[in-house]
Residue frames as a rotation matrix with the C-alpha (Angstrom) as fourth column:
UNK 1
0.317 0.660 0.681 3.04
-0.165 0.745 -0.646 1.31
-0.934 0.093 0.345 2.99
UNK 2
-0.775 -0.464 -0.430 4.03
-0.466 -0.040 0.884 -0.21
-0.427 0.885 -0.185 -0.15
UNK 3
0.187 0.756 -0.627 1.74
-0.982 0.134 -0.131 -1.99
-0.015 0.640 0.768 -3.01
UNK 4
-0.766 -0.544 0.343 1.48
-0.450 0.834 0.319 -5.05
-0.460 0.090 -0.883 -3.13
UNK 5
-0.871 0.275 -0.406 -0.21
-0.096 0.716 0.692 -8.36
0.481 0.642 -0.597 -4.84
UNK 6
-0.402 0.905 -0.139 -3.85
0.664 0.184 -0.725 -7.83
-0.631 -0.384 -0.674 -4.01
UNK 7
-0.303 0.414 0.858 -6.82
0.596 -0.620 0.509 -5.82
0.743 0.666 -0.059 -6.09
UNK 8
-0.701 0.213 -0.680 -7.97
0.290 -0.787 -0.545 -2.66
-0.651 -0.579 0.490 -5.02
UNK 9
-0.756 0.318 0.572 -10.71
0.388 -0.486 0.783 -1.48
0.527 0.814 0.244 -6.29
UNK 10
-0.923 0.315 -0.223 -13.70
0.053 -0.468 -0.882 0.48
-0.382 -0.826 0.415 -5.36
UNK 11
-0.078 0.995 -0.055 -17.02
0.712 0.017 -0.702 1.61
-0.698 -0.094 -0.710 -5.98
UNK 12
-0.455 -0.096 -0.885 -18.89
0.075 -0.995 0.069 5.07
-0.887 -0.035 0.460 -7.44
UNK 13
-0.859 0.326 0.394 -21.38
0.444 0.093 0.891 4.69
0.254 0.941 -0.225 -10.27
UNK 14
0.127 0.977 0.171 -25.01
0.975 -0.155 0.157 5.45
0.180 0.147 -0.973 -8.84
UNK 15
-0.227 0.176 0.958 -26.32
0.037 -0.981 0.189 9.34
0.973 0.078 0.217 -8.26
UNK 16
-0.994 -0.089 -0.059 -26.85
0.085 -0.319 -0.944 10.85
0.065 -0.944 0.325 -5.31
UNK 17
-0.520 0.853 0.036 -30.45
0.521 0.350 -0.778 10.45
-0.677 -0.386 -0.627 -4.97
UNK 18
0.428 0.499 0.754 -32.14
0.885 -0.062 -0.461 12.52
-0.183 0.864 -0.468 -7.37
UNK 19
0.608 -0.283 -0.742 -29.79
-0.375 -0.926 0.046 15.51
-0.699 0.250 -0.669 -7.52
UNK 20
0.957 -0.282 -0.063 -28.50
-0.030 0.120 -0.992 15.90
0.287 0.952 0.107 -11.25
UNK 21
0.068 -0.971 0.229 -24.79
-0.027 -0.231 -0.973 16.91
0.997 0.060 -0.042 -9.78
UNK 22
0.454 -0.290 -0.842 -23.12
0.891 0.157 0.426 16.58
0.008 -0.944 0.329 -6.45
UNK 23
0.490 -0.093 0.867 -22.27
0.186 -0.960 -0.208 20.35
0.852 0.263 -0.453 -6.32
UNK 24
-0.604 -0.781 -0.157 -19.76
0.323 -0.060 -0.944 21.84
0.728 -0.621 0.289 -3.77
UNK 25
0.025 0.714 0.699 -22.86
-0.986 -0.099 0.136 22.80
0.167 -0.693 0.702 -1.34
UNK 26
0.237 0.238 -0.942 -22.69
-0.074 0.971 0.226 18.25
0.969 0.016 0.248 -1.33
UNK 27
0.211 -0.576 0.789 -21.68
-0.974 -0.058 0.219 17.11
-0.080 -0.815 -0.574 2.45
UNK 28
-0.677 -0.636 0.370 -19.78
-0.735 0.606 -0.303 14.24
-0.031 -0.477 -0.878 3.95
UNK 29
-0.669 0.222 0.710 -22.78
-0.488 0.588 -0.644 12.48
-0.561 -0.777 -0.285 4.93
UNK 30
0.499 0.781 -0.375 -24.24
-0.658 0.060 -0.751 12.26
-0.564 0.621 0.544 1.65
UNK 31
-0.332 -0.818 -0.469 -20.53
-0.810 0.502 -0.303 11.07
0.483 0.280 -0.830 0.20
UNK 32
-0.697 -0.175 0.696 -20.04
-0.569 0.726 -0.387 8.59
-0.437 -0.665 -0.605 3.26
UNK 33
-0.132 0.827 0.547 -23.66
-0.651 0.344 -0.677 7.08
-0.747 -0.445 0.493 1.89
UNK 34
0.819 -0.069 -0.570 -23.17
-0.552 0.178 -0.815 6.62
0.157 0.982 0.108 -1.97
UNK 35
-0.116 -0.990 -0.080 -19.74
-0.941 0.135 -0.310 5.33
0.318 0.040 -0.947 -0.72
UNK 36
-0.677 -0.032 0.735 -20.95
-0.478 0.779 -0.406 2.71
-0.560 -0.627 -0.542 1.07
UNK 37
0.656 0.726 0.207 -23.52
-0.090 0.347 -0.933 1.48
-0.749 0.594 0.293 -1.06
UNK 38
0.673 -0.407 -0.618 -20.99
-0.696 -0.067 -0.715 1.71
0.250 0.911 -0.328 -3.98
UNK 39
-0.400 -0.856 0.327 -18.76
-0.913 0.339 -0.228 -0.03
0.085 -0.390 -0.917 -2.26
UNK 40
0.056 0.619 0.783 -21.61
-0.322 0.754 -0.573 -3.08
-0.945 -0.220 0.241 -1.58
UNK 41
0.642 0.764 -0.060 -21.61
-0.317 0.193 -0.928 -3.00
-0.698 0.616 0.366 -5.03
UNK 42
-0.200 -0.951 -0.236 -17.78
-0.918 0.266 -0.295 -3.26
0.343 0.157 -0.926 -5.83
UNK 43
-0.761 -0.390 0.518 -17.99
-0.550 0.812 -0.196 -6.25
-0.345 -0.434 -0.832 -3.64
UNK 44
0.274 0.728 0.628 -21.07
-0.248 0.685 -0.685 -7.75
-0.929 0.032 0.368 -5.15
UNK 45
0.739 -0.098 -0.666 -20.04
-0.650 0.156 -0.744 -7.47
0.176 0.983 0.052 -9.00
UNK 46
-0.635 -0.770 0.059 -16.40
-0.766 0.618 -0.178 -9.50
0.101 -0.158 -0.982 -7.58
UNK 47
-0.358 0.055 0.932 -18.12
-0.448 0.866 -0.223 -11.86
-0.819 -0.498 -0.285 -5.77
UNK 48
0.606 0.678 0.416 -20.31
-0.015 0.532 -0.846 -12.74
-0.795 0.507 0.333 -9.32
UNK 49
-0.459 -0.876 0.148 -17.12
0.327 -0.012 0.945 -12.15
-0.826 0.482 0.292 -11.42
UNK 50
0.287 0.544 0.789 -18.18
0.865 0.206 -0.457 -9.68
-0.411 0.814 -0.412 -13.41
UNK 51
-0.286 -0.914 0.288 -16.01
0.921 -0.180 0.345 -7.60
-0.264 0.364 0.893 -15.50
UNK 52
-0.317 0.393 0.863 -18.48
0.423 -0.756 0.500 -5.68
0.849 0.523 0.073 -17.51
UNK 53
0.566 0.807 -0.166 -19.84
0.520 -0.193 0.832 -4.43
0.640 -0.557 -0.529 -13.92
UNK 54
0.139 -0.658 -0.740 -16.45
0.798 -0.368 0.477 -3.65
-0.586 -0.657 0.474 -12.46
UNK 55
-0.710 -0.699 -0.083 -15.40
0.653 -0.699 0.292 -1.32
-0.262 0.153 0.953 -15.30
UNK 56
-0.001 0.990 0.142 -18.74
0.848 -0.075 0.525 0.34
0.531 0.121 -0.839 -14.99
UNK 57
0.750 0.190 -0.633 -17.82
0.653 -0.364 0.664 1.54
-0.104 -0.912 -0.397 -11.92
UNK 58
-0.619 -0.508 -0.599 -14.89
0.292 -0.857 0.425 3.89
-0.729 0.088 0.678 -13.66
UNK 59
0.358 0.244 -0.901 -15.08
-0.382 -0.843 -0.380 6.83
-0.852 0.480 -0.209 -15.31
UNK 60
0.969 -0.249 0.004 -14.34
0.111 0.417 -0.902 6.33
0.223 0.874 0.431 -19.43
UNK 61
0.288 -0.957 -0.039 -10.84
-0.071 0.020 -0.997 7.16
0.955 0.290 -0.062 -18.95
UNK 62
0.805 0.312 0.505 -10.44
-0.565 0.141 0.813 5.59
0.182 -0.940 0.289 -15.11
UNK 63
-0.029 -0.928 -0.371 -7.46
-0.712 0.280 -0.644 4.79
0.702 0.246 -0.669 -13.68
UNK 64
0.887 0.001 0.461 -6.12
-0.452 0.206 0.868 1.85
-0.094 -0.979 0.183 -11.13
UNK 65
-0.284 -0.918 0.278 -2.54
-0.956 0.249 -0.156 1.51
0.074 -0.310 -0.948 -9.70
UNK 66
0.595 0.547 -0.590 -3.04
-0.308 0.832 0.461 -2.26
0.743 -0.092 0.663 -9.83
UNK 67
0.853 -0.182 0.489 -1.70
-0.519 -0.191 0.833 -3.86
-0.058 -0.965 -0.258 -6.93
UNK 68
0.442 -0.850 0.286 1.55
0.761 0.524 0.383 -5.63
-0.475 0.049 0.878 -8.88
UNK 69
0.066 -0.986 0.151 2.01
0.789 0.144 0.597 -2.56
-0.611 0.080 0.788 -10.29
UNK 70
-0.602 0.774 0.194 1.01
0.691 0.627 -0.360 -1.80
-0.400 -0.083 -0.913 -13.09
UNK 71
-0.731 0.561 -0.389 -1.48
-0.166 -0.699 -0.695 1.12
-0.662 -0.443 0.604 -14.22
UNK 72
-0.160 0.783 0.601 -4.68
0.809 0.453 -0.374 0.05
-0.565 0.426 -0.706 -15.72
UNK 73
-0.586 0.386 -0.712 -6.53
-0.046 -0.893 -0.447 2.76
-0.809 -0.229 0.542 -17.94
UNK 74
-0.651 0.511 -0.561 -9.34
-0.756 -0.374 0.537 3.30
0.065 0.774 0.630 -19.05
UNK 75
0.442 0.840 0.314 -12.94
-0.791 0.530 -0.306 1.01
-0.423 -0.113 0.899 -19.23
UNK 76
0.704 0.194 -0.683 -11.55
-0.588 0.698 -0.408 -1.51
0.398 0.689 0.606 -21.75
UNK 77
-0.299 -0.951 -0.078 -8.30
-0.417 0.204 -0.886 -1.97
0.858 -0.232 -0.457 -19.80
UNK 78
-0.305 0.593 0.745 -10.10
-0.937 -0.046 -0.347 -2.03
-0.171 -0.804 0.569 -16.86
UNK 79
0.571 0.762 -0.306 -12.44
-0.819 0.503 -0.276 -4.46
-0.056 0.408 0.911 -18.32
UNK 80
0.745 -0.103 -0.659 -9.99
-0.208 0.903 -0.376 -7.17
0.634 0.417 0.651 -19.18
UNK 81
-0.531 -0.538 0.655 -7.72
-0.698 -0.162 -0.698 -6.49
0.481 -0.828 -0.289 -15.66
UNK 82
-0.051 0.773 0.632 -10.94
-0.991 0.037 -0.125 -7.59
-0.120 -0.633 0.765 -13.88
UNK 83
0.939 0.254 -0.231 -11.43
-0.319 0.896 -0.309 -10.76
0.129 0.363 0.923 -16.25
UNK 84
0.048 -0.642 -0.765 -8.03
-0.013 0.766 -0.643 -12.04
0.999 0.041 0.028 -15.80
UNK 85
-0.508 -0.384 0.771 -8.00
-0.813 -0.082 -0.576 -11.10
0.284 -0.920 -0.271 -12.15
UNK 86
0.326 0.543 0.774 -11.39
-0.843 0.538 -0.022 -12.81
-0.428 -0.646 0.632 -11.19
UNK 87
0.792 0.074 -0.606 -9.91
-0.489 0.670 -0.559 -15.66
0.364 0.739 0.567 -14.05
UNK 88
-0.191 -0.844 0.501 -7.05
-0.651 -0.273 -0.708 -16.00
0.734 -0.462 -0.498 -11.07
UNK 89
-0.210 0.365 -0.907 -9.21
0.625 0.763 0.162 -17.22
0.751 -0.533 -0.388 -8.55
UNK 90
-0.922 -0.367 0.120 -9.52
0.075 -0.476 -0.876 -14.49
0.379 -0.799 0.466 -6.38
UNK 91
-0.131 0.932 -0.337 -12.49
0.526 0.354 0.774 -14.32
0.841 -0.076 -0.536 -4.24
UNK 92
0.409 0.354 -0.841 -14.43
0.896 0.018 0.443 -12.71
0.172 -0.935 -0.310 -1.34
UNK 93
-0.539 -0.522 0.661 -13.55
0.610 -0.783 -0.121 -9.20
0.581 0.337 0.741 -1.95
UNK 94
0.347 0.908 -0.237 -14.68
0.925 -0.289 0.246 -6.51
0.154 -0.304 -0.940 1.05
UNK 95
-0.548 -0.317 0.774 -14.45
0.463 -0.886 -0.035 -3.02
0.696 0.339 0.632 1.16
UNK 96
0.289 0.550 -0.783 -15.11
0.954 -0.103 0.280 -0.84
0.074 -0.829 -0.555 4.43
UNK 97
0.599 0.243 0.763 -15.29
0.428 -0.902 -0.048 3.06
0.677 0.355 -0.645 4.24
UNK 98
-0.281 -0.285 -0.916 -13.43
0.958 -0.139 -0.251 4.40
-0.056 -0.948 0.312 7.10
UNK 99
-0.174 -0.068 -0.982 -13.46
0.328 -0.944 0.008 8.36
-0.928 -0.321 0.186 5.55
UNK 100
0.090 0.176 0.980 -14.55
0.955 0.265 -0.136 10.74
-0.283 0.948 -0.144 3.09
UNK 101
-0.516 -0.211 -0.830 -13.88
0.197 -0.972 0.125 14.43
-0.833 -0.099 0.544 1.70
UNK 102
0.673 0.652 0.350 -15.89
0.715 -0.452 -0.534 16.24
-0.190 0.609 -0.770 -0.66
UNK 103
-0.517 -0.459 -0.723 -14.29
-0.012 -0.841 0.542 18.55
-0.856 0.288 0.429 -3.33
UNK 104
-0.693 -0.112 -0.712 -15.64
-0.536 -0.581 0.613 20.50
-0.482 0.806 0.342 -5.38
UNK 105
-0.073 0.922 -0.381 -17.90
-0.997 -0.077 0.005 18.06
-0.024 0.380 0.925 -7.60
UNK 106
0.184 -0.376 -0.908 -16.21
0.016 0.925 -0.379 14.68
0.983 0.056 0.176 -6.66
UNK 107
0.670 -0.183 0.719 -14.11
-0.715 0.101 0.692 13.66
-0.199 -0.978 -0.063 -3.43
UNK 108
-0.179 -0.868 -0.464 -12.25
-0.639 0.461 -0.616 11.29
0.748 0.186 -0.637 -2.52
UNK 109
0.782 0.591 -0.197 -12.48
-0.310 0.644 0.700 8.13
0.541 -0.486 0.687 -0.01
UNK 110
-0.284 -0.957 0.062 -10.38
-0.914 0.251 -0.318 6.10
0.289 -0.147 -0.946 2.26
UNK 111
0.720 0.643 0.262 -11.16
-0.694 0.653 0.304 2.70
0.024 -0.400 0.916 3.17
UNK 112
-0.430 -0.590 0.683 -9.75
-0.468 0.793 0.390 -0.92
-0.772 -0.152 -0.617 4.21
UNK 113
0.265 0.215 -0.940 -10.05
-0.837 0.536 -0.113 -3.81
0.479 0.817 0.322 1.45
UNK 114
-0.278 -0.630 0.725 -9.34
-0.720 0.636 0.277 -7.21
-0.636 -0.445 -0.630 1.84
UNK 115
0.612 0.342 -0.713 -9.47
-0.784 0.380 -0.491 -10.13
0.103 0.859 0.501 -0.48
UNK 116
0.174 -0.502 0.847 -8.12
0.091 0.865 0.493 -13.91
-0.981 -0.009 0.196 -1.24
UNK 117
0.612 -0.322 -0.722 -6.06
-0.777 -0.079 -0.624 -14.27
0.144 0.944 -0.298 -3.88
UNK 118
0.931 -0.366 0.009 -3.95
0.364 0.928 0.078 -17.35
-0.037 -0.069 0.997 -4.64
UNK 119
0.507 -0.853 -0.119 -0.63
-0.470 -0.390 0.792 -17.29
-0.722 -0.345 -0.599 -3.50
UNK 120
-0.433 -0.590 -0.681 2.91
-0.900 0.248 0.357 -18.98
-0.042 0.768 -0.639 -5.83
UNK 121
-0.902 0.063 0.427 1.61
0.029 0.996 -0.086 -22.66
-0.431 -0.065 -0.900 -4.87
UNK 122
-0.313 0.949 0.023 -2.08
0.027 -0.015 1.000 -21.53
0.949 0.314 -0.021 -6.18
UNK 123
-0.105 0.700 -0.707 -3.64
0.970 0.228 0.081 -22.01
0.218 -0.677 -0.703 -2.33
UNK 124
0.104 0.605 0.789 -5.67
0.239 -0.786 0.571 -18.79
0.965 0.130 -0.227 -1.38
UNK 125
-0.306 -0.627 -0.717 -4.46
0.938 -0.071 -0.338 -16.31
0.161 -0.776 0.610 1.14
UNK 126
0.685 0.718 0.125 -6.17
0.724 -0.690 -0.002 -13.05
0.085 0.091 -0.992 2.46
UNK 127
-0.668 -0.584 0.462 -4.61
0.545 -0.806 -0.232 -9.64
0.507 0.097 0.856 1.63
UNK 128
0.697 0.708 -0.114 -6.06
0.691 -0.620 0.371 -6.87
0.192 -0.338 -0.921 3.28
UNK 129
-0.772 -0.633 0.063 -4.82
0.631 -0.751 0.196 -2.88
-0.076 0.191 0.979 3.24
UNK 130
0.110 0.678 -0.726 -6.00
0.438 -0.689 -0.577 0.30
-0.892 -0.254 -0.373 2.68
UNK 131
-0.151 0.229 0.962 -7.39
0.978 -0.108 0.179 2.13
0.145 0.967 -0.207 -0.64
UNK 132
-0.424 0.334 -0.842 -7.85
-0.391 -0.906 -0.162 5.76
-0.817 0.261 0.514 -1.98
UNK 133
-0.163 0.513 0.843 -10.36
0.948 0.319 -0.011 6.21
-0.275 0.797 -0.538 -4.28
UNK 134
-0.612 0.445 -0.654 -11.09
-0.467 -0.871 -0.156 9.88
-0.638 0.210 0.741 -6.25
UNK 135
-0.299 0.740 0.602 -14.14
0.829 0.514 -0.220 9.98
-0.473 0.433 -0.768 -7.83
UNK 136
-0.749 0.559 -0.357 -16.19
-0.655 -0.542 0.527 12.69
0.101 0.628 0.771 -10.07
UNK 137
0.036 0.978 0.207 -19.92
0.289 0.188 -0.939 12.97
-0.957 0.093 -0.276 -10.39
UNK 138
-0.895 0.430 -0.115 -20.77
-0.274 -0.327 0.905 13.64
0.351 0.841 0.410 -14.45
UNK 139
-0.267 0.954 -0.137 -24.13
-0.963 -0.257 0.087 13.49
0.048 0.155 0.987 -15.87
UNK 140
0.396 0.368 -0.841 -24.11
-0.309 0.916 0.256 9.62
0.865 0.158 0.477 -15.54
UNK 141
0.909 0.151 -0.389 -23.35
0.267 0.505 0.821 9.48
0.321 -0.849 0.419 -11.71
UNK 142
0.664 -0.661 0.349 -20.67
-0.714 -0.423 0.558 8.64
-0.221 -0.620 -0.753 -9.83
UNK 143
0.932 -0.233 -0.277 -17.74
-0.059 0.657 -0.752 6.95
0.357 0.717 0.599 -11.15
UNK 144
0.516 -0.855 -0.047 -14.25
0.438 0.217 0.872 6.09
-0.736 -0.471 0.487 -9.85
UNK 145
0.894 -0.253 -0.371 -11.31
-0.344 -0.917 -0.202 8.38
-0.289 0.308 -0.906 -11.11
UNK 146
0.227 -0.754 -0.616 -8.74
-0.364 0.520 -0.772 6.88
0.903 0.400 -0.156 -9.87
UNK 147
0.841 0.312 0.442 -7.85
-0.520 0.237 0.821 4.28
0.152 -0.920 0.361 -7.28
UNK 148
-0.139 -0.990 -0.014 -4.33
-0.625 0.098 -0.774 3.23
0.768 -0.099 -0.632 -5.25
UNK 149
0.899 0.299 -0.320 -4.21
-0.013 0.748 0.663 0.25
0.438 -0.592 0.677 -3.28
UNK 150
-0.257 -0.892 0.372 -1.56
-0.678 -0.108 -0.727 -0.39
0.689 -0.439 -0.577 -0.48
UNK 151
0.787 -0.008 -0.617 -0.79
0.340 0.839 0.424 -3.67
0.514 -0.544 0.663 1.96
UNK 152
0.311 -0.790 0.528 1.66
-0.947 -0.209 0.245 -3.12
-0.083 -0.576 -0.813 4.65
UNK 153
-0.500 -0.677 -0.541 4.12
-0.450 0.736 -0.506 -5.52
0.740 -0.010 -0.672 4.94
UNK 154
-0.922 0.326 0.208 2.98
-0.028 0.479 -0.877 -8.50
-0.385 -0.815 -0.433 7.45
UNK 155
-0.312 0.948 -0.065 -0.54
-0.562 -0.239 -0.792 -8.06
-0.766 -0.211 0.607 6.28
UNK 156
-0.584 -0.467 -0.664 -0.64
-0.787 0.527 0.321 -11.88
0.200 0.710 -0.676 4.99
UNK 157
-0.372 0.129 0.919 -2.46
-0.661 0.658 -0.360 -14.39
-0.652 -0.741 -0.160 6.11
Protein backbone atom coordinates (compact mmCIF):
# COMPACT_ATOMS: atom_id res chain seq x y z
CA UNK A 1 0.00 0.00 0.00
CA UNK A 2 1.39 3.30 -0.57
CA UNK A 3 0.15 6.92 0.83
CA UNK A 4 -1.56 8.77 -0.93
CA UNK A 5 -3.69 12.25 -1.32
CA UNK A 6 -6.42 11.71 1.21
CA UNK A 7 -6.58 12.64 5.25
CA UNK A 8 -6.28 10.12 7.70
CA UNK A 9 -7.06 10.83 10.76
CA UNK A 10 -8.64 9.33 13.75
CA UNK A 11 -10.18 9.60 16.94
CA UNK A 12 -9.08 9.07 20.97
CA UNK A 13 -9.76 11.90 23.39
CA UNK A 14 -12.65 10.75 25.86
CA UNK A 15 -11.87 8.24 29.06
CA UNK A 16 -12.84 5.05 29.38
CA UNK A 17 -15.80 5.43 31.46
CA UNK A 18 -14.85 6.43 34.77
CA UNK A 19 -11.55 4.58 35.16
CA UNK A 20 -8.69 7.24 35.82
CA UNK A 21 -6.17 5.03 33.44
CA UNK A 22 -6.67 2.28 30.94
CA UNK A 23 -4.18 -0.05 32.75
CA UNK A 24 -2.79 -3.28 31.12
CA UNK A 25 -5.67 -5.43 33.02
CA UNK A 26 -7.88 -2.89 29.96
CA UNK A 27 -9.49 -5.45 27.24
CA UNK A 28 -10.28 -5.29 23.57
CA UNK A 29 -13.81 -4.73 24.14
CA UNK A 30 -13.46 -1.75 26.12
CA UNK A 31 -10.72 -0.35 23.33
CA UNK A 32 -13.05 -1.51 20.33
CA UNK A 33 -15.81 0.90 22.29
CA UNK A 34 -13.90 4.25 22.99
CA UNK A 35 -12.67 3.55 19.39
CA UNK A 36 -15.71 3.71 17.90
CA UNK A 37 -17.22 6.46 19.60
CA UNK A 38 -13.92 8.40 19.03
CA UNK A 39 -14.00 7.71 15.79
CA UNK A 40 -17.94 9.22 15.52
CA UNK A 41 -16.30 11.99 16.77
CA UNK A 42 -13.30 12.33 14.26
CA UNK A 43 -16.00 12.25 11.73
CA UNK A 44 -18.29 14.71 13.38
CA UNK A 45 -15.62 17.57 14.18
CA UNK A 46 -14.69 17.11 9.90
CA UNK A 47 -17.99 17.17 8.93
CA UNK A 48 -18.37 20.84 11.07
CA UNK A 49 -14.79 21.83 10.00
CA UNK A 50 -13.37 22.18 13.01
CA UNK A 51 -9.77 22.45 13.59
CA UNK A 52 -9.63 23.31 17.21
CA UNK A 53 -11.64 19.84 17.70
CA UNK A 54 -9.46 17.80 15.40
CA UNK A 55 -6.19 18.67 17.17
CA UNK A 56 -7.89 17.89 20.41
CA UNK A 57 -8.04 14.59 19.50
CA UNK A 58 -3.91 14.32 19.62
CA UNK A 59 -1.77 14.03 22.22
CA UNK A 60 0.42 17.59 22.82
CA UNK A 61 3.15 16.30 20.80
CA UNK A 62 0.85 14.00 18.19
CA UNK A 63 1.93 12.93 15.15
CA UNK A 64 0.20 12.34 11.46
CA UNK A 65 1.95 10.92 8.31
CA UNK A 66 -0.28 13.23 6.26
CA UNK A 67 -1.48 11.60 3.31
CA UNK A 68 0.86 13.79 0.63
CA UNK A 69 3.42 13.15 2.79
CA UNK A 70 4.39 15.13 4.92
CA UNK A 71 4.62 14.71 8.90
CA UNK A 72 2.44 16.93 10.90
CA UNK A 73 3.54 17.44 14.67
CA UNK A 74 2.30 18.38 17.32
CA UNK A 75 -1.40 20.27 18.35
CA UNK A 76 -0.53 23.57 16.65
CA UNK A 77 0.69 21.84 13.47
CA UNK A 78 -2.00 19.70 13.64
CA UNK A 79 -4.27 22.55 14.16
CA UNK A 80 -3.50 24.48 11.04
CA UNK A 81 -3.13 20.94 8.72
CA UNK A 82 -6.85 20.50 9.59
CA UNK A 83 -7.73 24.29 8.69
CA UNK A 84 -6.14 24.23 5.40
CA UNK A 85 -7.33 20.71 4.72
CA UNK A 86 -11.10 21.31 5.60
CA UNK A 87 -10.17 25.07 3.73
CA UNK A 88 -9.67 22.48 0.54
CA UNK A 89 -13.02 21.38 0.35
CA UNK A 90 -12.85 18.11 1.58
CA UNK A 91 -15.89 16.62 2.97
CA UNK A 92 -17.82 13.58 4.33
CA UNK A 93 -15.09 12.00 6.21
CA UNK A 94 -15.92 8.17 7.69
CA UNK A 95 -14.01 6.08 9.74
CA UNK A 96 -14.88 2.26 10.48
CA UNK A 97 -12.92 0.23 13.19
CA UNK A 98 -12.21 -3.09 11.80
CA UNK A 99 -9.48 -4.06 14.91
CA UNK A 100 -7.91 -3.25 18.05
CA UNK A 101 -4.89 -4.28 20.45
CA UNK A 102 -4.31 -3.14 23.80
CA UNK A 103 -0.73 -2.45 25.12
CA UNK A 104 0.25 -1.72 28.01
CA UNK A 105 -1.61 1.75 28.74
CA UNK A 106 -2.56 2.68 25.09
CA UNK A 107 -3.07 0.36 21.87
CA UNK A 108 -3.36 0.73 18.76
CA UNK A 109 -6.32 0.50 16.01
CA UNK A 110 -6.89 -0.47 12.49
CA UNK A 111 -9.63 0.80 10.51
CA UNK A 112 -10.95 1.82 6.85
CA UNK A 113 -11.37 5.74 6.14
CA UNK A 114 -12.78 7.27 3.32
CA UNK A 115 -13.30 10.82 2.33
CA UNK A 116 -13.92 13.41 -0.78
CA UNK A 117 -11.39 15.52 -1.50
CA UNK A 118 -11.10 17.61 -4.66
CA UNK A 119 -9.20 16.24 -7.28
CA UNK A 120 -6.42 18.67 -9.97
CA UNK A 121 -9.70 20.12 -11.81
CA UNK A 122 -11.18 21.00 -8.11
CA UNK A 123 -14.34 18.32 -8.68
CA UNK A 124 -14.59 15.98 -5.54
CA UNK A 125 -13.61 12.37 -5.64
CA UNK A 126 -13.79 9.67 -2.82
CA UNK A 127 -10.52 8.23 -1.39
CA UNK A 128 -10.91 5.50 0.81
CA UNK A 129 -7.94 3.12 2.56
CA UNK A 130 -6.90 1.93 5.62
CA UNK A 131 -5.42 3.78 8.89
CA UNK A 132 -3.28 2.87 12.01
CA UNK A 133 -3.79 4.81 14.80
CA UNK A 134 -1.52 4.43 18.35
CA UNK A 135 -2.94 6.04 21.04
CA UNK A 136 -1.99 6.59 24.96
CA UNK A 137 -4.39 7.15 27.78
CA UNK A 138 -2.78 10.19 30.20
CA UNK A 139 -4.62 11.84 32.88
CA UNK A 140 -6.75 13.76 30.26
CA UNK A 141 -8.05 10.62 28.32
CA UNK A 142 -7.42 9.23 25.31
CA UNK A 143 -5.56 10.90 22.67
CA UNK A 144 -4.08 9.90 19.30
CA UNK A 145 -0.20 9.27 19.21
CA UNK A 146 0.31 8.79 16.06
CA UNK A 147 -1.58 8.03 12.88
CA UNK A 148 -0.52 6.54 9.11
CA UNK A 149 -2.87 6.61 6.42
CA UNK A 150 -2.58 4.35 3.24
CA UNK A 151 -4.85 4.12 -0.24
CA UNK A 152 -4.04 1.32 -2.49
CA UNK A 153 -3.63 2.13 -5.81
CA UNK A 154 -7.14 1.90 -7.83
CA UNK A 155 -8.92 3.05 -4.75
CA UNK A 156 -10.36 6.26 -6.70
CA UNK A 157 -13.48 6.98 -7.47
Amino acid sequence: MKISNCVAATFLTAAIGSSPAFAADGNQAELMAVAVDLGHQYDSNYAAKNPDGMAALYATDGILVSPSGPVVRGRSALHDYYVKRFASGATAHAITIKEVHVKGDGGYAVADFSVNVPGKEGKLHMESGSLVAIYQHDSDGWHLSLVEPSVPAGKHS
